[in-house]
N, C-alpha and C positions, 0 to 999 in steps of 0.2 A: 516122652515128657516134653510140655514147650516151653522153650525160654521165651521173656520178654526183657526186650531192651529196649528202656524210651518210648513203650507203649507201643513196638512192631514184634512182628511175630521174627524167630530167627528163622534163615532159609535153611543154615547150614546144617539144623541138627532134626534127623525127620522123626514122625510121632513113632514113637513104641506101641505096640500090641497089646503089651501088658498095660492095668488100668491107671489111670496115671493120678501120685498123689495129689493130694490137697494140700494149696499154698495156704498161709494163713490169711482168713479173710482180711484186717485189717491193713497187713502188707500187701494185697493183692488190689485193695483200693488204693492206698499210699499211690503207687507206681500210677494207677490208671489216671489218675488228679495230676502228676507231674509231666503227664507224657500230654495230656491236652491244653496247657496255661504254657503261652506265650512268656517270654525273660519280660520281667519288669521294666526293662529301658527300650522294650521295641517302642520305634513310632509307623502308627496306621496311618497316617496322612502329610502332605505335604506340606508346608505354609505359602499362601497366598497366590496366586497366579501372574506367571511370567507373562508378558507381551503377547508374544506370539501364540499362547494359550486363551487369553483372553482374549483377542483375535480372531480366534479360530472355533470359539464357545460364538460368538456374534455372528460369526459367517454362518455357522448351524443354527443358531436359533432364526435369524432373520428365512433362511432357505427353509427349513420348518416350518414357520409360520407360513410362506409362498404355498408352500405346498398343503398345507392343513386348506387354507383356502380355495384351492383349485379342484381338490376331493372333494371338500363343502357343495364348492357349487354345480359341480358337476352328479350328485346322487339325487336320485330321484323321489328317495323316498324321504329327503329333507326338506322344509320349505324354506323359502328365502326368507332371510328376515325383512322385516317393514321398513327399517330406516339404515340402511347399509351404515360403515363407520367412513366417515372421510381419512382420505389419504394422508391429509396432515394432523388427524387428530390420532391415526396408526404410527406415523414417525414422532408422535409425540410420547406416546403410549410405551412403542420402544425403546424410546431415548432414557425414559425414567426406567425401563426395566434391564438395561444394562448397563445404569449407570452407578448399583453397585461392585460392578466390575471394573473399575476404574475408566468407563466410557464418558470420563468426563472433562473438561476444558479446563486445562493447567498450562498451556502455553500458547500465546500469540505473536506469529513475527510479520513482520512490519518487513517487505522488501523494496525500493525502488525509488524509494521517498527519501526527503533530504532528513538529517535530526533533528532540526528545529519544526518538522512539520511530522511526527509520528505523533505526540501525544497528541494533537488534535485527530490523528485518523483512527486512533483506539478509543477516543474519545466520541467520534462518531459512530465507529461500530457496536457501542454500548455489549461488547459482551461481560460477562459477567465468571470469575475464575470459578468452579466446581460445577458450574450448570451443566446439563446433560447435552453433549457434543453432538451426538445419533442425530436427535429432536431437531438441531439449527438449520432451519429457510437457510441455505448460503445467496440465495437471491436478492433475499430481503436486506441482510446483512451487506453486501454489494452494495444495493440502493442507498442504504443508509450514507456509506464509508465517502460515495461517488458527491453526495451533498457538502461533502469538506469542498473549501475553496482550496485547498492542495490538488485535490485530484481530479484527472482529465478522466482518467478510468481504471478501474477496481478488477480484480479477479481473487475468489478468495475460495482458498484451497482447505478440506478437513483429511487432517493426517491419522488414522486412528491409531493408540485409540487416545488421544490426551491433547491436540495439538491442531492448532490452526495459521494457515498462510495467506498472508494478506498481499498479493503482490498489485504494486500502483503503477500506472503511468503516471508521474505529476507535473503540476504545472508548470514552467520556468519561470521567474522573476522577469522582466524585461525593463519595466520602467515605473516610476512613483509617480502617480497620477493625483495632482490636484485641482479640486474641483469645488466651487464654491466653499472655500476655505479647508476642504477637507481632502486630508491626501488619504492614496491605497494604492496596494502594490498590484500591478495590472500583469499578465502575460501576452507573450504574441500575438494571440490572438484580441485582445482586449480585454478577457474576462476578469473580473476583478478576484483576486486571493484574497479571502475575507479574513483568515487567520494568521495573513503575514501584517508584520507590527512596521512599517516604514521607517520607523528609528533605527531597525537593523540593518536594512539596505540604503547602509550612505555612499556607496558605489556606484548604486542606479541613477541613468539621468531622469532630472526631474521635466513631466511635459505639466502642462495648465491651460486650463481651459475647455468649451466646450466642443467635445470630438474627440480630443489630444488622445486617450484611449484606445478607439478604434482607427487611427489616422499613423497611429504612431509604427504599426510596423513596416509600413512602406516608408518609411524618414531614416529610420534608425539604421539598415546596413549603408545606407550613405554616407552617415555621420561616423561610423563604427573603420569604414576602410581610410578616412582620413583621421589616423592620429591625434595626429597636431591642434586640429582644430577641433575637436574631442573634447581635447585636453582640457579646451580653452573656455568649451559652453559651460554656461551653468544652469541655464534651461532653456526649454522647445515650447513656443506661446502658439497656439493653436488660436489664428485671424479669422474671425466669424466663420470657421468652421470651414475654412476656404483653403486657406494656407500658412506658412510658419515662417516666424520670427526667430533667428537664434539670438539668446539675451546672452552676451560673451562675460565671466566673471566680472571685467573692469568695467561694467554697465556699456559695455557697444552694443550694438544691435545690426544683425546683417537679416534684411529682406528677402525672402527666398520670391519665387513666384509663385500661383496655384500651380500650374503645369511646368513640365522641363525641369526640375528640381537637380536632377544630377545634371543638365548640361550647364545650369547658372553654379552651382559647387566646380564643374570643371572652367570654368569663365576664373573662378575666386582663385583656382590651385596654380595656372597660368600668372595671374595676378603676384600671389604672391611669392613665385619662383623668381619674377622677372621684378620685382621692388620690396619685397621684403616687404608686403602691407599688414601680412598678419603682425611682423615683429615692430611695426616701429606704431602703429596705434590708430583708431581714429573713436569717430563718434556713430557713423551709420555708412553699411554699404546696400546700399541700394541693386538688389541683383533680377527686381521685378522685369525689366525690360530686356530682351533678349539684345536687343541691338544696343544697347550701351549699358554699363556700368558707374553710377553714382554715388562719391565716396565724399562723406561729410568730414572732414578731420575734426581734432580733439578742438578745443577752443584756446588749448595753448600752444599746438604747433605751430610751427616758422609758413612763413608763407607759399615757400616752396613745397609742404607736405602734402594740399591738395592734389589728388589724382581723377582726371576721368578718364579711362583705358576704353579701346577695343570700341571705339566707333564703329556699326557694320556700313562696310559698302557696297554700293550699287555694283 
């Protein structure tokens, strides 16, 4: 006789010789219905795909695809087609077919850049949050970012599968440039920052005039290693494109020369060690002339204030 238990045969009890009864049909189906249905709270599938699953579905389908194509072209009894597909319009094709698997653009980070200059450089890279990740030119997107007046140069990184990195070299502030009545914040090099607002760099010195721009980074570590007199400009007048004026806040003016700029600054720092001319005032120092120095006093100094220093001799 055979036992069933849960629809298996028993091992333990072997068949008998003699002919063996008959179970009742109805119970004998009962049992056979229980022993094939699953418990009502089994679950058959998992929910939704982890990272590294979706990951890993992408690496396979993209290698798939490589390889359906390499068969393709290599069988003899297929003919090529007429108008092959281009390569950007396959990473486009792609980009939409795994971008129900969450292959799509939910975060962008801004590395290198200062804070007041990131919403213009996401602002330039025009991406768009859900769009399909796969599909994005990172080239084009570069091009774009490199057209902000922030940045000197772009590199822009896709993190799969949800995530983009934007890393910048940017530009540095150097000075506020005004020019036929209109200021902009310039860098070392000269190039203008078109997104930086000159109301927020009241710390920059301000140059003026035509040149002042591109003339201004050979001026500025001169002005930068003397303090003192830093302290004291209040702007750099760029002389027919020749040479510079410093206009001192109390309306003085020191004349630099075209040429020798730091040896007439070391003539002034002499100067002012040995009479204290920065502290006590004038109206104009004249430093165009290598071989003497001409100092206009204010209009109200004592008579004694006049200085002409440092005659050269023969």
């Amino acid at each position: 006789m055979v036992a069933v238990v849960r629809g298996e045969r028993s091992q333990a009890t072997p068949r008998s010789k003699t002919a063996p009864s008959r179970a009742a049909p109805g119970r004998g189906r009962a049992a056979a219905r229980g022993a094939v249905h699953p418990p009502a709270n089994h679950q058959t599938s998992p929910r939704g795909l982890g990272p590294k699953l979706a990951v890993g579905i992408a690496v396979v389908v993209i290698a798939a695809g490589a390889v359906g194509t390499v068969y393709l072209s290599r069988r003899n009894d297929v003919r090529a087609p007429a108008a092959p597909v281009p390569l950007a319009a396959q990473s486009t094709m792609m980009g939409r077919a795994l971008a129900p698997l969450g292959f799509t653009v939910q975060q962008v980070h801004v590395q290198g850049a200062p804070d007041m200059a990131k919403a213009d450089i996401l602002r330039a890279a025009n991406m768009t949050k859900g769009q399909p990740i796969v599909g994005i030119k990172l080239d084009e997107v570069r091009k774009r970012i490199e057209t902000a007046g922030w940045v000197k140069e772009a590199k822009v990184v896709r993190l799969l599968p949800d995530t983009l990195v934007i890393a910048v070299v940017p530009r540095i502030p150097m000075a506020v440039w005004q020019h036929l009545g209109v200021a902009k914040v310039v860098d070392a090099e000269g190039k203008i920052i078109g997104d930086a607002d000159p109301g927020r760099f009241p710390e920059l010195p301000l140059i003026v005039g035509d040149g002042a721009d591109q003339e201004a980074s050979a001026i500025m570590p001169l002005l930068h290693g003397r303090q003192k007199l830093m302290g004291m400009v209040d702007a750099l007048i760029r002389v027919d494109n020749r040479r510079w004026d410093l206009r001192l806040k109390d309306g003085a003016i020191i004349q630099l020369p075209a040429v020798g700029e730091d040896s007439a600054l070391l003539q002034l720092d002499q100067l002012d060690q040995k009479q204290r001319l920065l502290d006590l005032g004038f109206e104009r120092i004249d430093l165009r002339d290598p071989e003497m120095v001409a100092v206009r006093p204010k209009a109200s100094a004592t008579p004694a204030a006049p200085t002409v220093p440092q005659q050269a001799t023969n």
